[in-house]
mmCIF file of the C-alpha atoms, coordinates in Angstrom:
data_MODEL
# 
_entry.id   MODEL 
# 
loop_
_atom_site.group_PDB 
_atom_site.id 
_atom_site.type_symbol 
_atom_site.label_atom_id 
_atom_site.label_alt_id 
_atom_site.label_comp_id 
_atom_site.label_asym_id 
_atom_site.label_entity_id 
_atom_site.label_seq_id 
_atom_site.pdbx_PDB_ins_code 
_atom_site.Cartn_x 
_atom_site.Cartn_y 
_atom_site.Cartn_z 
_atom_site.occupancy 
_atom_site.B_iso_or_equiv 
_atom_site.pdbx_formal_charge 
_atom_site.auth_seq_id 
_atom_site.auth_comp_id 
_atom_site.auth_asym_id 
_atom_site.auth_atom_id 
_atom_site.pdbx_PDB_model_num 
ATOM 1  C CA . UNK A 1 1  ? -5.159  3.556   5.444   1.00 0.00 ? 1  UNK A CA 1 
ATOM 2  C CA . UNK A 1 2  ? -5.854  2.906   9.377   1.00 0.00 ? 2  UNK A CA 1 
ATOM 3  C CA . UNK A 1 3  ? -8.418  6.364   8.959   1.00 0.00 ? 3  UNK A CA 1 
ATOM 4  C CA . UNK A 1 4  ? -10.232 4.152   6.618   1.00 0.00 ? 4  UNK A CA 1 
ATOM 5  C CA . UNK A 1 5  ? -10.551 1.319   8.724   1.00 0.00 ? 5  UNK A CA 1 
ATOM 6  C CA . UNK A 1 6  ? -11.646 3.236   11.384  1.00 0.00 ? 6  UNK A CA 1 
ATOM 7  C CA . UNK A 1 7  ? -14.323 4.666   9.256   1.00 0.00 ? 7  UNK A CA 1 
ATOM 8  C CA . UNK A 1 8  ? -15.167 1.485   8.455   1.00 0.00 ? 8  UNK A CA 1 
ATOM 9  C CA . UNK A 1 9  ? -15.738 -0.084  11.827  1.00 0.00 ? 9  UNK A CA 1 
ATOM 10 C CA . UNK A 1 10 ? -17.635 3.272   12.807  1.00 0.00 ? 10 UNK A CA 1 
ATOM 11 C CA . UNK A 1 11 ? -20.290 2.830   9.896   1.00 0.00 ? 11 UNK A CA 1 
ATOM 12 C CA . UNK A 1 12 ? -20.475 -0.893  10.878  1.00 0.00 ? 12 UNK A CA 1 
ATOM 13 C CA . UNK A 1 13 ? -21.270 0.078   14.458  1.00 0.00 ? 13 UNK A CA 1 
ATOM 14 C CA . UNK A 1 14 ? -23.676 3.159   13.273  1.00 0.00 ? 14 UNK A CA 1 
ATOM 15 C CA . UNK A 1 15 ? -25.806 1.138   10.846  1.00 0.00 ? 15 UNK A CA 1 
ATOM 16 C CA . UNK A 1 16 ? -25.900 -2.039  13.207  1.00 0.00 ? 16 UNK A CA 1 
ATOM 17 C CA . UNK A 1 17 ? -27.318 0.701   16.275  1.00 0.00 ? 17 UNK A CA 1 
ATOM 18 C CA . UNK A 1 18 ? -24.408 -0.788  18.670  1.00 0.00 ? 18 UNK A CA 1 
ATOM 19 C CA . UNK A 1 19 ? -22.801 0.685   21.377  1.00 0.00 ? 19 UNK A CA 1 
ATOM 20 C CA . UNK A 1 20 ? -22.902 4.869   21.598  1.00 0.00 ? 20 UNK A CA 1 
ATOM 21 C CA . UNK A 1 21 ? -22.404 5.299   17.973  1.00 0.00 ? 21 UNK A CA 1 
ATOM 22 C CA . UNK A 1 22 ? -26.342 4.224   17.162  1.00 0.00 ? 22 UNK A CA 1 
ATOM 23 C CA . UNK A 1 23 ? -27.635 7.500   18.195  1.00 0.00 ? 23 UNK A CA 1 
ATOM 24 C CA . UNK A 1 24 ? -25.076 9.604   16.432  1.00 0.00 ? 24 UNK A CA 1 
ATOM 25 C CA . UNK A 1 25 ? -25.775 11.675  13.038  1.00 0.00 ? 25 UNK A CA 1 
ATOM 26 C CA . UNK A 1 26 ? -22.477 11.592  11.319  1.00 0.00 ? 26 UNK A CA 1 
ATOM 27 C CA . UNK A 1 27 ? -19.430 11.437  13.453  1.00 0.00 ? 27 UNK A CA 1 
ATOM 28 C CA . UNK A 1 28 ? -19.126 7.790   11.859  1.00 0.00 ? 28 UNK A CA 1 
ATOM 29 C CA . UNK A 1 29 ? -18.435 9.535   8.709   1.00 0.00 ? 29 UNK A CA 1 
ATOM 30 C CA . UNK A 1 30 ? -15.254 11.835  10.136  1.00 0.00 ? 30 UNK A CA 1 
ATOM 31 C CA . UNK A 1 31 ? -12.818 9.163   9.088   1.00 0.00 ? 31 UNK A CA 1 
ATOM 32 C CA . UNK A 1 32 ? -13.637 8.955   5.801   1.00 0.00 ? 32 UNK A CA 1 
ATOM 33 C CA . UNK A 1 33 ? -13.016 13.421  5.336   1.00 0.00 ? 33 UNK A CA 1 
ATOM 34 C CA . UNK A 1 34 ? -9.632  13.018  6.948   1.00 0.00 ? 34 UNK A CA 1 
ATOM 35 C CA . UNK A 1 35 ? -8.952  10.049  4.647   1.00 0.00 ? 35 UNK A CA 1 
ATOM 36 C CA . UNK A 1 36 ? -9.901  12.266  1.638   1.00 0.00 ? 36 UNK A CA 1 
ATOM 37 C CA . UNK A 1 37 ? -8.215  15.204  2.954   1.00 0.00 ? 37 UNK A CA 1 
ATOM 38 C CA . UNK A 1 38 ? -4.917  12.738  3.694   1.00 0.00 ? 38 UNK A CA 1 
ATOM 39 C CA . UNK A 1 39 ? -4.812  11.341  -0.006  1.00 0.00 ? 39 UNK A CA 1 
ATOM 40 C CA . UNK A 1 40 ? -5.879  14.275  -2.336  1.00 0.00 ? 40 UNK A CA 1 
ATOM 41 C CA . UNK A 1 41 ? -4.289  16.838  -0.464  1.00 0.00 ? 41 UNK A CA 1 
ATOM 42 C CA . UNK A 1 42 ? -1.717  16.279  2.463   1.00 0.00 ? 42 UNK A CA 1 
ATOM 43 C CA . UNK A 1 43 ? 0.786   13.575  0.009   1.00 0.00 ? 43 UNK A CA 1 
ATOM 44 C CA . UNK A 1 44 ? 0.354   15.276  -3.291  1.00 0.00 ? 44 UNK A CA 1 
ATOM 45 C CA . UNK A 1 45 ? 1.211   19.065  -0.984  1.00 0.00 ? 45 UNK A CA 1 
ATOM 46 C CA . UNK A 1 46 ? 4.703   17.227  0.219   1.00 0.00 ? 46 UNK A CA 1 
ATOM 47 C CA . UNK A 1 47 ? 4.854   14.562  -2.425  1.00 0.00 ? 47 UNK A CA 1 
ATOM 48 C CA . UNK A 1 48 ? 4.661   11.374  -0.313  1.00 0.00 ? 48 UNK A CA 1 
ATOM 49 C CA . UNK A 1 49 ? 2.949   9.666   -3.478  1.00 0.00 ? 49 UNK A CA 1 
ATOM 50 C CA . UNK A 1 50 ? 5.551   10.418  -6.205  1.00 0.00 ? 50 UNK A CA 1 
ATOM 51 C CA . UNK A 1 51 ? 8.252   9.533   -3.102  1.00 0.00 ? 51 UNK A CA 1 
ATOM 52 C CA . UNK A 1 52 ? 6.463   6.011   -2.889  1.00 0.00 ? 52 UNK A CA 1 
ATOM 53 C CA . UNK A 1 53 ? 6.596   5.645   -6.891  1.00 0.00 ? 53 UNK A CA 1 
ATOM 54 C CA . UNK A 1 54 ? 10.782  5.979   -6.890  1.00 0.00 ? 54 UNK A CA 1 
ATOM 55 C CA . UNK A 1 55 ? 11.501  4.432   -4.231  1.00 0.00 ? 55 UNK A CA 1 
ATOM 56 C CA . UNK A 1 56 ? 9.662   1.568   -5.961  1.00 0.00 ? 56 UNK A CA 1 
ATOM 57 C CA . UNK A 1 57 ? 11.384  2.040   -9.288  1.00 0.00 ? 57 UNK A CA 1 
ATOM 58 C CA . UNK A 1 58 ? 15.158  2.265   -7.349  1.00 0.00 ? 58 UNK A CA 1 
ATOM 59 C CA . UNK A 1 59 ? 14.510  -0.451  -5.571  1.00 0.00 ? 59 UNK A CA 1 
ATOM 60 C CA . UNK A 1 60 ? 13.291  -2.461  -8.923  1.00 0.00 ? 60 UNK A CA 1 
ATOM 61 C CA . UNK A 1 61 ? 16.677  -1.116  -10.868 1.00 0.00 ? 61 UNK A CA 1 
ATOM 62 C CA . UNK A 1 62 ? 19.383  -2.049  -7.689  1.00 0.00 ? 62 UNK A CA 1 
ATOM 63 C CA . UNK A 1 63 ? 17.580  -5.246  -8.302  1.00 0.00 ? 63 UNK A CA 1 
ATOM 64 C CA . UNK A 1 64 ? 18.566  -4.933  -11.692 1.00 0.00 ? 64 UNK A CA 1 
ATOM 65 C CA . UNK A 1 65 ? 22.244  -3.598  -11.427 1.00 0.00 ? 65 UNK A CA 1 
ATOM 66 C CA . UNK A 1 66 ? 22.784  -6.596  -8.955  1.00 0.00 ? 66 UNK A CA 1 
ATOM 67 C CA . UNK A 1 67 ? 21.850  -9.139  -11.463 1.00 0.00 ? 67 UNK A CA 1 
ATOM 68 C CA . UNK A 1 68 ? 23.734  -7.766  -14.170 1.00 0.00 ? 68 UNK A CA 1 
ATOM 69 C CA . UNK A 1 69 ? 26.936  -7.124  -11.495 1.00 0.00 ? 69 UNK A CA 1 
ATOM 70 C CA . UNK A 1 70 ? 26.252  -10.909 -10.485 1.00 0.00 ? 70 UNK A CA 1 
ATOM 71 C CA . UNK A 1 71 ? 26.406  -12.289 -14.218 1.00 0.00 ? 71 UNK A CA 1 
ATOM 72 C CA . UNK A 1 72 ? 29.354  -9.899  -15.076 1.00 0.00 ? 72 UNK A CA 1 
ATOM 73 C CA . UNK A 1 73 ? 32.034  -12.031 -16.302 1.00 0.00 ? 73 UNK A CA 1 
ATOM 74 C CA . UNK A 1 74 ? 31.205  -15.432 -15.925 1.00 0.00 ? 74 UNK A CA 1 
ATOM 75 C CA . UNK A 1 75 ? 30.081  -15.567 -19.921 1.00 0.00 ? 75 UNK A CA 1 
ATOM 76 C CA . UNK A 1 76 ? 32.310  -17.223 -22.668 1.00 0.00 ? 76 UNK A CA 1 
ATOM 77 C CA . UNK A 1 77 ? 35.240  -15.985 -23.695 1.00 0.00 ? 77 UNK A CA 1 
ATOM 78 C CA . UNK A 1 78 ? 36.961  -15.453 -20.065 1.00 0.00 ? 78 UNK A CA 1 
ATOM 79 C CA . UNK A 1 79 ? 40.748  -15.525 -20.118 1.00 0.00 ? 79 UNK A CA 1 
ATOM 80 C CA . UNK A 1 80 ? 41.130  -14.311 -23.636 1.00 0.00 ? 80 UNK A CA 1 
# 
């Protein structure tokens, strides 16, 4: 996400003509590749993005567990 930031404070810079970045053709635009390159290729290669996607769902079903652990026993009928 920070590579796209980047990218977009380099356009800002390029298409306002500030600073050393006016006179340049597209080295604003570098950010933006490796961005590309880092989502479409480098997470689904090792799976970072199905990684983020269960951690999400164990964290969602601990949740869960807890609730039901927390609740466990303290319904009607106790001491029968």
């Amino acid at each position: 996400m920070w590579l796209i930031w980047i990218g977009v404070v380099l356009a800002v810079l390029h298409f306002a003509k500030i600073g050393p970045l006016a006179d340049l053709d597209y080295w604003w635009a570098l950010p933006f590749g490796l961005a590309l390159i880092w989502f479409e290729v480098i997470e689904r290669t090792f799976g970072l993005d199905r990684k983020k996607g269960h951690d999400e769902m164990d964290k969602v079903k601990r949740k869960r567990i807890q609730q039901a652990l927390g609740t466990f026993g303290k319904g009607k009928g106790k001491g029968r």
